[in-house]
C-alpha positions, 0 to 999 in steps of 0.5 A: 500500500502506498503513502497516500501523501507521497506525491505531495510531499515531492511536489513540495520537495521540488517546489522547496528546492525552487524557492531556495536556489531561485533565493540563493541565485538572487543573492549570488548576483545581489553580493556581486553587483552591489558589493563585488563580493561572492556568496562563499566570501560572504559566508565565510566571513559571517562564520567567522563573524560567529566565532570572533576567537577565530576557528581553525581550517578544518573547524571552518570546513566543518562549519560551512559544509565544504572541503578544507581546499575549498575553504583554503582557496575562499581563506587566501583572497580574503587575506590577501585583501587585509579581511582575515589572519591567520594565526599558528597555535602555539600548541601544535603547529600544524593547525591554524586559526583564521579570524576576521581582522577589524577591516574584515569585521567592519566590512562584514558588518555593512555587507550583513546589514545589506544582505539582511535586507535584501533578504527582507526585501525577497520574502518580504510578501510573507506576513509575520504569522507566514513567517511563524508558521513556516518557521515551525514548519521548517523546524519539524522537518529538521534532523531528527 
């Protein structure tokens, strides 16, 4: 016997999956027309806006779901640019820390302020009790 909601919930799955990429696609070009940035910069920036104390490589992979190469490559430009350091921990020198340097946190902190209201400005035909309901939605779809 088959699940009666099976087809629903794959339409759903399907409609999901569109509104995140056409969302992520929207805020790919918002970050590099409007600031000349990418979305990878952005979010290691805002990873590294969370932990202040800094983070190792392999902390910062782990945190943005994405390999150690990738994470280096996104790593190196920033610091190129004066926006991160790197720093070697006294314990063990095969690991290193990365955090934002005060240009970086004080670039982070306008760019968040613009992202964030774009955001607002893509979602926002969605009323708070939307908002509300889809939040707790979303929550109970979640990892168990």
């Amino acid at each position: 016997m088959s699940d009666p909601l099976s087809k629903r919930r794959l339409k759903m799955w399907i409609r999901l999956l569109g509104v995140t990429r056409t969302a992520e696609s929207h805020l790919r070009e918002f970050l590099r027309v409007q600031h000349d940035t990418t979305l990878p910069r952005f979010d290691v920036m805002a990873a590294l806006y969370r932990r202040r104390e800094g983070v190792t490589m392999s902390e910062l992979s782990r945190l943005l779901l994405v390999s150690n190469g990738n994470a280096t490559t996104v790593v190196d430009r920033l610091e190129n640019d004066g926006l991160v350091r790197r720093t070697p921990s006294e314990t063990d020198r095969r690991t290193v820390f990365v955090a934002l340097t005060p240009e970086g946190l004080r670039q982070f902190e306008g760019l968040a302020t613009q992202h964030e209201a774009e955001v607002g400005r893509l979602f926002a035909n969605l009323s708070e009790a939307d908002l509300d309901s889809l939040t707790d939605i979303l929550k109970r779809m979640g990892p168990k």
